[in-house]
C-alpha positions as a printed Julia matrix, in Angstrom:
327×3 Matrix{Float64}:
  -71.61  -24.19  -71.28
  -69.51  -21.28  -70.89
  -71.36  -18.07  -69.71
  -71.59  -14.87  -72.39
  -72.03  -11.46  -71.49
  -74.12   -9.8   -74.03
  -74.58   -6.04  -74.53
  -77.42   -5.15  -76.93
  -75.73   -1.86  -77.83
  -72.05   -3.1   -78.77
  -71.63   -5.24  -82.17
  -69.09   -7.6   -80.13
  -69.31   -9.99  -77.61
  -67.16  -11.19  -74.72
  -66.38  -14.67  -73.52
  -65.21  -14.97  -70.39
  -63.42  -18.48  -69.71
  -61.49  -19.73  -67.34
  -58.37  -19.91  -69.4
  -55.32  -18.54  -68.09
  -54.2   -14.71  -69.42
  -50.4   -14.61  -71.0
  -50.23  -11.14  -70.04
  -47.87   -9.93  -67.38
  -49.45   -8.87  -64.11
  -48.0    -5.58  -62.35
  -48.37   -5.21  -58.82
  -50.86   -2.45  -57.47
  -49.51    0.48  -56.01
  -49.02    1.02  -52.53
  -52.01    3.4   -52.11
  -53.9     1.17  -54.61
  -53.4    -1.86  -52.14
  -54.33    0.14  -49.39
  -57.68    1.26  -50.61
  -58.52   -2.75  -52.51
  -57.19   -4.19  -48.65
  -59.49   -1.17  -46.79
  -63.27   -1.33  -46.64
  -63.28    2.16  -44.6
  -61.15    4.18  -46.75
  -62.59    7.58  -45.69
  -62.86    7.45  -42.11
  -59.21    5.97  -41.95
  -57.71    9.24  -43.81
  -60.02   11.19  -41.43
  -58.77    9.29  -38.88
  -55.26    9.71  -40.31
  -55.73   13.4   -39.97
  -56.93   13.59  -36.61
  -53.61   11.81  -35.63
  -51.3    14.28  -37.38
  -52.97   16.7   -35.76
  -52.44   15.87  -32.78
  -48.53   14.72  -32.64
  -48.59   18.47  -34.19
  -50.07   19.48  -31.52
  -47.85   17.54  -28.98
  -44.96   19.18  -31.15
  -46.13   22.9   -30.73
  -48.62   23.82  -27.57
  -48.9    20.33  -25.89
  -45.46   19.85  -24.97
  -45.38   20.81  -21.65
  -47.47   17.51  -20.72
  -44.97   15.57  -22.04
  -42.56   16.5   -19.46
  -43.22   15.12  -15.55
  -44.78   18.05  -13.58
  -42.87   19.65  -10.74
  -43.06   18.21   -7.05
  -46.4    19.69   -5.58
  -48.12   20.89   -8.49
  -50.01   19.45  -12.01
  -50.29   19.78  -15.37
  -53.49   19.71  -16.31
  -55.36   21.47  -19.26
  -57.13   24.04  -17.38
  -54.1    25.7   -15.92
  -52.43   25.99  -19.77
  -53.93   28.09  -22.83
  -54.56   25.01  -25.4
  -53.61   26.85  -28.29
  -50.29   28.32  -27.13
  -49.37   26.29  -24.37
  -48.82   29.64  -22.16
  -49.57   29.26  -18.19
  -52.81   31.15  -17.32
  -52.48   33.79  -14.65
  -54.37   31.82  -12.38
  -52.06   29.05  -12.38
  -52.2    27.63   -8.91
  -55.42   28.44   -8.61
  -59.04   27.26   -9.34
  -58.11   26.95  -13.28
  -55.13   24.81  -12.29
  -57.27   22.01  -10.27
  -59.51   21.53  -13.54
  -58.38   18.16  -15.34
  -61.08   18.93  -18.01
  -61.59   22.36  -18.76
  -65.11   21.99  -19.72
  -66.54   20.27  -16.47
  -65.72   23.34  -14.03
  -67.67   21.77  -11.73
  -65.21   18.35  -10.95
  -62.03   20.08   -9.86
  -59.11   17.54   -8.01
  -59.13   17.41   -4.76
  -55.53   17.17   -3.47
  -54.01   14.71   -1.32
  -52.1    14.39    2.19
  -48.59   14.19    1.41
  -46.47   11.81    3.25
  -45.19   14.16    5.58
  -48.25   15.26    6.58
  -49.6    12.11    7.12
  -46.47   10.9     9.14
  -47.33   14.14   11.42
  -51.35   13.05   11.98
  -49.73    9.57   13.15
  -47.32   11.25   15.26
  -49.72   13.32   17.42
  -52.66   10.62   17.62
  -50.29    7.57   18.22
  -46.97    8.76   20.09
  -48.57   12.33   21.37
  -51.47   10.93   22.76
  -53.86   13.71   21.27
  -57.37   12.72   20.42
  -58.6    12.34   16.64
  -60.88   15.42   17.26
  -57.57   17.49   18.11
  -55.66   16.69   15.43
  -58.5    16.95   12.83
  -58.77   21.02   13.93
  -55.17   21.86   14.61
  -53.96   19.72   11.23
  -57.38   21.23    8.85
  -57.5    17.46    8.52
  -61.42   15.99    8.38
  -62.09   13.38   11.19
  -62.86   10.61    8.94
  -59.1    11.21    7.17
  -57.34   11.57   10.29
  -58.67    8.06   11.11
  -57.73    6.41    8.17
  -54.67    7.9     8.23
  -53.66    6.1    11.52
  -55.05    3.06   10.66
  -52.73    2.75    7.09
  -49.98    4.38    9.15
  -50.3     1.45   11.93
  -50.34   -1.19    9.09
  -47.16    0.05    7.33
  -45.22    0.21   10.3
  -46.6    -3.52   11.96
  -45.58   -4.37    7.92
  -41.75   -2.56    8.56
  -41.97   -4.24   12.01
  -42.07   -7.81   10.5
  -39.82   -7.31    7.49
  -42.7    -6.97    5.13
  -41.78   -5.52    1.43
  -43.31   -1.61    1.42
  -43.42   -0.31   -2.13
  -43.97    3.0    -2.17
  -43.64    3.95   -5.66
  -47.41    4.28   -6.41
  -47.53    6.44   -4.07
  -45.13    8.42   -5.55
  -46.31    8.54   -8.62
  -49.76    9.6    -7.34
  -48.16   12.48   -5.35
  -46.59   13.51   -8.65
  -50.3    13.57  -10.75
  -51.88   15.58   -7.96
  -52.13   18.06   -6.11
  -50.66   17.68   -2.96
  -51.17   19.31    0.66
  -47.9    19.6     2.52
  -47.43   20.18    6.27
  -46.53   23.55    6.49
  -49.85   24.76    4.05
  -51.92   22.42    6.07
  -51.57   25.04    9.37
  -52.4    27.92    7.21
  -54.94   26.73    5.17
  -56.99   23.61    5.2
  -56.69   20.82    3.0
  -60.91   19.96    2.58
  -63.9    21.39    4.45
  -63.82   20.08    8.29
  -66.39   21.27    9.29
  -69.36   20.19    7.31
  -72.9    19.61    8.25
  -73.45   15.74    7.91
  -76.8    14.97    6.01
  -78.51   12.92    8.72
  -81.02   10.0     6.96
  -83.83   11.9     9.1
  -84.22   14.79    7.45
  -84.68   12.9     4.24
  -88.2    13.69    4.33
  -90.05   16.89    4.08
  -91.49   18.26    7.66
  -94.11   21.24    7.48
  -94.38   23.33   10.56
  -96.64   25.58   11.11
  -94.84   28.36   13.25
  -96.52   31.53   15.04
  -94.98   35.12   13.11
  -93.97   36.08   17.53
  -92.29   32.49   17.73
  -88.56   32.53   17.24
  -87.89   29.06   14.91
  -84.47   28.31   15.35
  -81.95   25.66   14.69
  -82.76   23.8    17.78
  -86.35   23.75   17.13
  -85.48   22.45   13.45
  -83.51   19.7    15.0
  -86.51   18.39   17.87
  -88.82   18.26   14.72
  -86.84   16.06   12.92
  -85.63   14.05   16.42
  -82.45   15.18   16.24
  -79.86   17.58   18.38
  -79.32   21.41   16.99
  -76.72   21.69   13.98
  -74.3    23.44   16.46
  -73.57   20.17   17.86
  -74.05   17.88   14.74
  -70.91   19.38   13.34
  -67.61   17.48   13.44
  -66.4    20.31   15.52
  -68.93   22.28   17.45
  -65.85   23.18   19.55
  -64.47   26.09   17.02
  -67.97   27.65   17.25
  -66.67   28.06   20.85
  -63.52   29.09   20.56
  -64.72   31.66   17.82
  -67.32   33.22   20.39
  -64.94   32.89   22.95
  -61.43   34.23   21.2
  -62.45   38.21   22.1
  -63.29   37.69   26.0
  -60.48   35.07   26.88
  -56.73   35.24   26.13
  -55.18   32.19   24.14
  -53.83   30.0    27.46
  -57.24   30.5    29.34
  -58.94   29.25   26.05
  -56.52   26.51   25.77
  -56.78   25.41   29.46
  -60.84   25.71   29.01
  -60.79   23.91   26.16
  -58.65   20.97   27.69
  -61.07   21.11   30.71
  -63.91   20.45   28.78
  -62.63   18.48   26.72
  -61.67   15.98   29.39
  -65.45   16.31   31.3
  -66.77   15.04   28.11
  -64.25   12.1    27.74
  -65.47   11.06   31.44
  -69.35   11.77   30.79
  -69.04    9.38   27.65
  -67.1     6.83   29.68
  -69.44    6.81   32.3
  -72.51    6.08   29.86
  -70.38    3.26   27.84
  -70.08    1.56   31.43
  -73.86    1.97   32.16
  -74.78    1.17   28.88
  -72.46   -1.86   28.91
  -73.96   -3.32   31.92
  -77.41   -2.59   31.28
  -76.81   -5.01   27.71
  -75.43   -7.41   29.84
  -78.4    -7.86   32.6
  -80.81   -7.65   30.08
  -79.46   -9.91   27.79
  -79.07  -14.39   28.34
  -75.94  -15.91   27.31
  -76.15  -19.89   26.06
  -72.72  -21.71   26.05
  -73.11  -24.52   23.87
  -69.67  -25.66   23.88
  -68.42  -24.63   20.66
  -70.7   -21.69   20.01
  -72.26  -18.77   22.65
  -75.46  -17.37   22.22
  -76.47  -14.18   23.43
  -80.51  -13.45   23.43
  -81.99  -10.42   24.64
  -85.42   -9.13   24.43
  -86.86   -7.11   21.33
  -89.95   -5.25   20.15
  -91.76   -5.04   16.9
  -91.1    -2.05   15.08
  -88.25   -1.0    16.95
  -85.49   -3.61   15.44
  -84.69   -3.87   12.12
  -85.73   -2.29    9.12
  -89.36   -2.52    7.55
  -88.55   -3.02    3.49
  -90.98   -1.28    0.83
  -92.51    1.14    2.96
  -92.87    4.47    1.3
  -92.87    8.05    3.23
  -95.99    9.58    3.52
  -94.6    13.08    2.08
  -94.23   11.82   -1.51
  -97.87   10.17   -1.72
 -100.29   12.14   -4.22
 -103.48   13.08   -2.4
 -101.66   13.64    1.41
 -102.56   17.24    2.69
  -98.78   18.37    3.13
  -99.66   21.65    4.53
 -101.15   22.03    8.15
 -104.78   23.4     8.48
 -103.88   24.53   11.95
 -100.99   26.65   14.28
 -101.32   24.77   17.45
């Protein structure tokens, strides 16, 4: 039976069968299609109008990122006005480092540039000059001076044995960021060298009660927590001593001080790595099994490895945190 659509308020009545239509069929228009085919019609026009706005945008203020930057410098959004594409006056400067305008506080921190970097090999590998040298004559942290030498040594044992070097990432890295060349590098540094390290020690909270006629200082801070004063847990306690010194002694008798000490310490350290060294091997039993040697040594409980779990008293509820007491 062939289904009937009735409509109590119309007189006539429609059959719809399955018969074919003799009437010609147009095809929809384009914009027709496009909304039948669609099942998000309005966000793709929004969408449509974001992206004209924006190759407008490219067209007007943005066009200076389409271009490459210039060698040494970037072209990010904080250094440009958005709306009229202008360089800010600061351009160089803070506003300059800022890939997103609106997170002042993640600014890009520039890179060693290949010349510098060649330099830092040349006086720690073929000058003979420790890392610690470099690090305050270059503005150079320790940590990047070392890695620095040990890339350097791999590209040139890779050069050595006819490796393939491709240097174009590199490039192209060099050409994103900011870059630190070798002649700003002895003027100004390239990142903080000179940082106090955050020891895992003084992870904890220490109350001291201290007399108002004591004198607390930074060497007292340091024995609470087991550790030596901050002077000397700097990278380079050495510039506090040139610094103190640089008004009483002129530059060569600082210079011939400085190499003086600095060559007492290198034998006090050798010294101890000897003693130490020998006192690890009397202690300690080697088994030679053929194949495999086993070295056993004596250990405590408590004072090897690393007890799991074990919460710091500090952060319990209920602990009296505050002494009672000056002794």
């Amino acid at each position: 039976m062939l289904p009937r659509i009735r409509n109590p308020s119309s007189s006539s009545l429609k059959l719809l069968t399955s018969t074919p239509s003799t009437t010609s069929c147009s095809p929809l228009p384009t914009q027709a299609r496009g909304a039948f085919l669609s099942t998000t019609s309005a966000p793709a026009k929004a969408q449509t109008k974001l992206r004209r706005d924006f190759f407008e945008w490219l067209s007007g203020p943005g066009a200076v990122f389409i271009q490459p930057p210039h060698e040494g410098k970037t072209n990010y959004l904080g250094g440009y006005d958005v709306k009229t594409g202008a360089p800010k006056d600061d351009r160089g400067g803070r506003g300059a480092q800022l890939p997103f305008p609106l997170n002042p506080v993640f600014p890009s921190t520039p890179v060693v540039s290949d010349e510098l970097a060649n330099e830092v090999y040349y006086r720690v590998v073929e000058a003979g000059k420790s890392v610690r040298m470099v690090s305050a004559e270059l503005n150079v942290s320790l940590q990047r001076v070392a890695a620095i030498v040990r890339l350097k040594t791999i590209e040139k044992r890779w050069e050595k044995d006819a490796r393939p070097i491709k240097p174009f990432l590199t490039k192209a890295i060099h050409g994103m960021l900011p870059t630190t060349a070798l002649t700003s590098a002895l003027s100004a540094p390239n990142e903080p060298i000179n940082d106090l390290p955050a020891h895992p020690l003084t992870h904890t909270q220490h109350f001291v009660p201290v007399s108002e006629s004591r004198a607390f200082t930074r060497a007292d801070a340091g024995a609470e927590f087991g550790l030596p004063p901050a002077d000397k847990m700097i990278p380079h306690p050495e510039l506090i001593t040139e610094e103190r010194e640089r008004g009483q002694f002129s530059p060569e008798d600082r210079r011939q001080r400085a190499q003086a000490k600095e060559q007492q310490e290198n034998e006090v350290k050798r010294l101890q790595d000897e003693k130490r060294g020998q006192k690890q091997k009397e202690e300690e039993m080697v088994l030679d099994s053929g194949r495999w040697r086993w070295r056993i040594q004596n250990a405590e409980t408590g004072k090897v490895g690393f007890r799991y779990g074990l919460p710091h008293e500090d952060r319990k509820k209920g602990q009296i945190k505050i002494p009672t007491k000056v002794e």
